[in-house]
N, C-alpha and C positions, 0 to 999 in steps of 0.2 A: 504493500500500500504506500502511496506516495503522500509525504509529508509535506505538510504545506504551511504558508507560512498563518495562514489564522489558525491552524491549529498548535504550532508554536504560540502564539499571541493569545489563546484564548488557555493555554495551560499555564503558562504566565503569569496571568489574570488572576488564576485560580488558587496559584500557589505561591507566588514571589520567586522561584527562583529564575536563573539564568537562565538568558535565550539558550545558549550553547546547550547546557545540562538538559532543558526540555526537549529540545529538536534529539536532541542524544537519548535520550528514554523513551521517547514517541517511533524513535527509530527501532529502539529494543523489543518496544511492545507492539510493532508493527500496525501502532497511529491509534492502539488502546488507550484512549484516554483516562478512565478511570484507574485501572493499571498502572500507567504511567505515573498518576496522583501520586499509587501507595508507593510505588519503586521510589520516590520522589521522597516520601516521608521515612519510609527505611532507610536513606541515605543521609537523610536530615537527622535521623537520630546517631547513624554512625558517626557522623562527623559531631555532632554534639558530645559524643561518649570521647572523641580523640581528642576535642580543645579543650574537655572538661579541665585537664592538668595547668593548663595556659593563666596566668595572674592576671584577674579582671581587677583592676586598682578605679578605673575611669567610670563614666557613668552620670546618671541623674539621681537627687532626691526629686519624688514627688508626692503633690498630696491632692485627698480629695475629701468633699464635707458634704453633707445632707443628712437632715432630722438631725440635730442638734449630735451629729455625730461627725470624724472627721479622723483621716487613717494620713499615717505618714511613709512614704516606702524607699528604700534604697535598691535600684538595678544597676548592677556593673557591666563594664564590657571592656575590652582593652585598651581602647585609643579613642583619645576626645573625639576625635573624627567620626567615629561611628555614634558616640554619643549625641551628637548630632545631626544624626540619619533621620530621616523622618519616620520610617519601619520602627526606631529602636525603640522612640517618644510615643509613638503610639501601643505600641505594646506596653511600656511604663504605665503610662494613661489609664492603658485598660485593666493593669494589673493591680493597680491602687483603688481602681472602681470595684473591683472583684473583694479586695479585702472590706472594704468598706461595708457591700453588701453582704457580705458571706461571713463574717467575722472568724477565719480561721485562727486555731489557735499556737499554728507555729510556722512556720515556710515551710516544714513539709507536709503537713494538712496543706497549707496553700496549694504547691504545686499538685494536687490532684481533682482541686475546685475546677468545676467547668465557668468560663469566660462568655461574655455576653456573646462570639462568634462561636459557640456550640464546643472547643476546645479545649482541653487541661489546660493551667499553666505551664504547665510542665512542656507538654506538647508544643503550644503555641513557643515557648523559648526555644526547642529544639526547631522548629521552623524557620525560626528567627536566625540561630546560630546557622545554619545551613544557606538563607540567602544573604547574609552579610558578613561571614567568615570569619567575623569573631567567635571567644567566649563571653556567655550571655550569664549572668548571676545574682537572681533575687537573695540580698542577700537579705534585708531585715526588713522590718515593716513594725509600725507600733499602729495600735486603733487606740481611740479617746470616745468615749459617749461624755455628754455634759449630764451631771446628778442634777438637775435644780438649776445649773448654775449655765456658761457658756465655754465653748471653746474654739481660744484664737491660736490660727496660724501665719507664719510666715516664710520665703522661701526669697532668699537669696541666689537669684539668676538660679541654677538647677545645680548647685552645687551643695548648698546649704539649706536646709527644712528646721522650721520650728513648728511644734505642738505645743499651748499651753493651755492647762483647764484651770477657769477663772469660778471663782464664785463671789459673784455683786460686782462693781462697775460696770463698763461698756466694750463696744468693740475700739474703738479706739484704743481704752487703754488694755485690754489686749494687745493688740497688734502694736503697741510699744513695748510692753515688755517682751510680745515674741521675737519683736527687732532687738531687745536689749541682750534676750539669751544667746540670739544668732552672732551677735559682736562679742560680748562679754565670754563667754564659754563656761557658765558657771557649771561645778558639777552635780548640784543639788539645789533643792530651793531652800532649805534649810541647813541650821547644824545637824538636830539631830538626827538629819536625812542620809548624814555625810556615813560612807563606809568606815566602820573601827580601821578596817585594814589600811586603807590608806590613808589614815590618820597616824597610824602606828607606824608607814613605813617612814610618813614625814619625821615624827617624832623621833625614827633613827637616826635620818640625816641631820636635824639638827643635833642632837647629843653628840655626833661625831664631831661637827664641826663646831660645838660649843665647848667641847673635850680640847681643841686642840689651841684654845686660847689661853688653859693655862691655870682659867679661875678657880677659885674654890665651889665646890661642889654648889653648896644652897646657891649660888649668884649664877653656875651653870642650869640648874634648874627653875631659875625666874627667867634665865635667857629663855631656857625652851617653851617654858609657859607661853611668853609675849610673841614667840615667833609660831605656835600653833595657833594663838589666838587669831595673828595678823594671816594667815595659809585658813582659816576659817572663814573669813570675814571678807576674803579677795576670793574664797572658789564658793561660797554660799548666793542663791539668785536674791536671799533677802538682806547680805549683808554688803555687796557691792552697791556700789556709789551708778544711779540711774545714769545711760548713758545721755541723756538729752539733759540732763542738767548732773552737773559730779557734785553740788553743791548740798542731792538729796541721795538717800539711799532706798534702793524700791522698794525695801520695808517700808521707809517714811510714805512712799508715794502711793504704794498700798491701803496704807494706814490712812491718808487723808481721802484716798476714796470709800473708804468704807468697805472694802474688796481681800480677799488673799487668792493667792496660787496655791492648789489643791495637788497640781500634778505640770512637770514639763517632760520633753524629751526635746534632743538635737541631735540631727545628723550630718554627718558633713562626708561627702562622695569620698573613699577610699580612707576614711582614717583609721586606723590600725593594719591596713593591710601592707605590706612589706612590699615594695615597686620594685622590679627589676631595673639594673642601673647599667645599660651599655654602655660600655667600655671601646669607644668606636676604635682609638689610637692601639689600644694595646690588642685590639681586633687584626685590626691589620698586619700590624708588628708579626703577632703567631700565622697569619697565615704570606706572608715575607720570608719569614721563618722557613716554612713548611715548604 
């Protein structure tokens, strides 16, 4: 059977991938279209399982909100480049809509949710990874319902996402502290929010470095006191100084609206993950070498 080119053009359509690959599988299945679909998606998942090992550092936060509800999610992929694909954004889109409505309770519950186009997420990312040749990876997602109260978001270009759930004020002052969490990076909105652990590992490094001045003891342990206080009070969201005015602290600004922060999260595209770092000079060098 001779292949032609709307039937290239209308598997295309179908599926996203490459002209080439489709005229190439249409040629296989002898202009079986529907055939060709699954050859098409058996290939999409082989190639999914080979990049899986590939470090998706790049990527978008995105978020979505309805009925007093409002989901935050992080997709990776390898190179800003594709993070900017329109394919990638739109699957982000749809993947923060899916959690919203679906309320899974971990990314792997997620990846087996079906997606407003009838597909896993799962599925739909190996699709994904197959026509744009990256590695694709949901990695984390947070939902918020507001109890009583409201929840503001903000999202710094697609790099950075705030969730914050308010109870009393407005949206406005929402959406300044979720600009203040997006700037400030606090790690809690409280003290007693803050983890012992990494309160205790602060309180190593200063003893180490208050050990090495020499003082006596009681005067080492006021130093440490004053410097947990001051590591308190710069990574808590109610003890930093409001960024639109440093002259108040968001407790104060809290406090004069009559409002607190019940809950925040922030995400920022790729933090904690380890980037690979080419080494283009000493690339060359070994293969000079060789």
């Amino acid at each position: 059977m001779a292949i032609t080119a709307a039937m290239v053009k209308e598997l295309r359509e179908r599926t996203g991938a490459g002209m080439m690959d489709c005229k190439k599988v249409l040629t296989q299945t002898g202009g079986d279209m529907e055939a060709a679909i699954e050859e098409l998606r058996i290939k999409g998942a082989a190639a999914a399982e080979k990049k899986a090992g590939r470090i998706a550092a790049e990527g978008m936060i995105v978020a979505a909100a309805a009925d007093a509800a409002a989901a935050l999610v992080e997709i990776n992929c390898e190179t800003d480049f594709v993070a900017k694909d329109d394919s990638f954004r739109a699957f982000c889109a749809a993947v923060a809509d899916t959690v919203l409505s679906a309320k899974p309770a971990d990314v792997e519950t997620l990846a087996e949710v079906a997606m407003s186009s009838g597909a896993t997420v799962e599925k739909a990312r190996q699709e994904l990874i197959a026509k744009i040749g990256e590695n694709v990876s949901v990695r984390r997602f947070e939902r918020m319902e507001a109890a009583g109260g409201q929840i503001s978001s903000y999202l710094h270009g697609n790099r950075i996402g705030v969730l914050v759930a308010l109870d009393g004020g407005d949206d406005e002052l929402g959406r300044d502290i979720a600009m203040h969490v997006a700037a400030s990076r606090p790690l809690c909105v409280s003290e007693d929010d803050m983890d012992p652990a990494v309160v205790a590992k602060e309180k190593e490094i200063f003893t180490a470095q208050a050990r090495e001045s020499g003082k006596p003891d009681d005067i080492i342990e006021k130093m440490i006191g004053g410097r947990i206080k001051k590591f308190l009070k710069e990574n808590t969201l109610l003890g930093q100084p409001f960024v639109k005015n440093p002259d108040q602290t968001v407790a104060d600004l809290l406090k004069s609206s009559g409002a607190s922060v019940t809950r925040m999260v922030r995400f920022e595209v790729g933090e904690g993950i380890e980037k690979k770092q080419d080494d283009f000079v000493a690339e060359v060098m070994a293969q000079a070498g060789a």
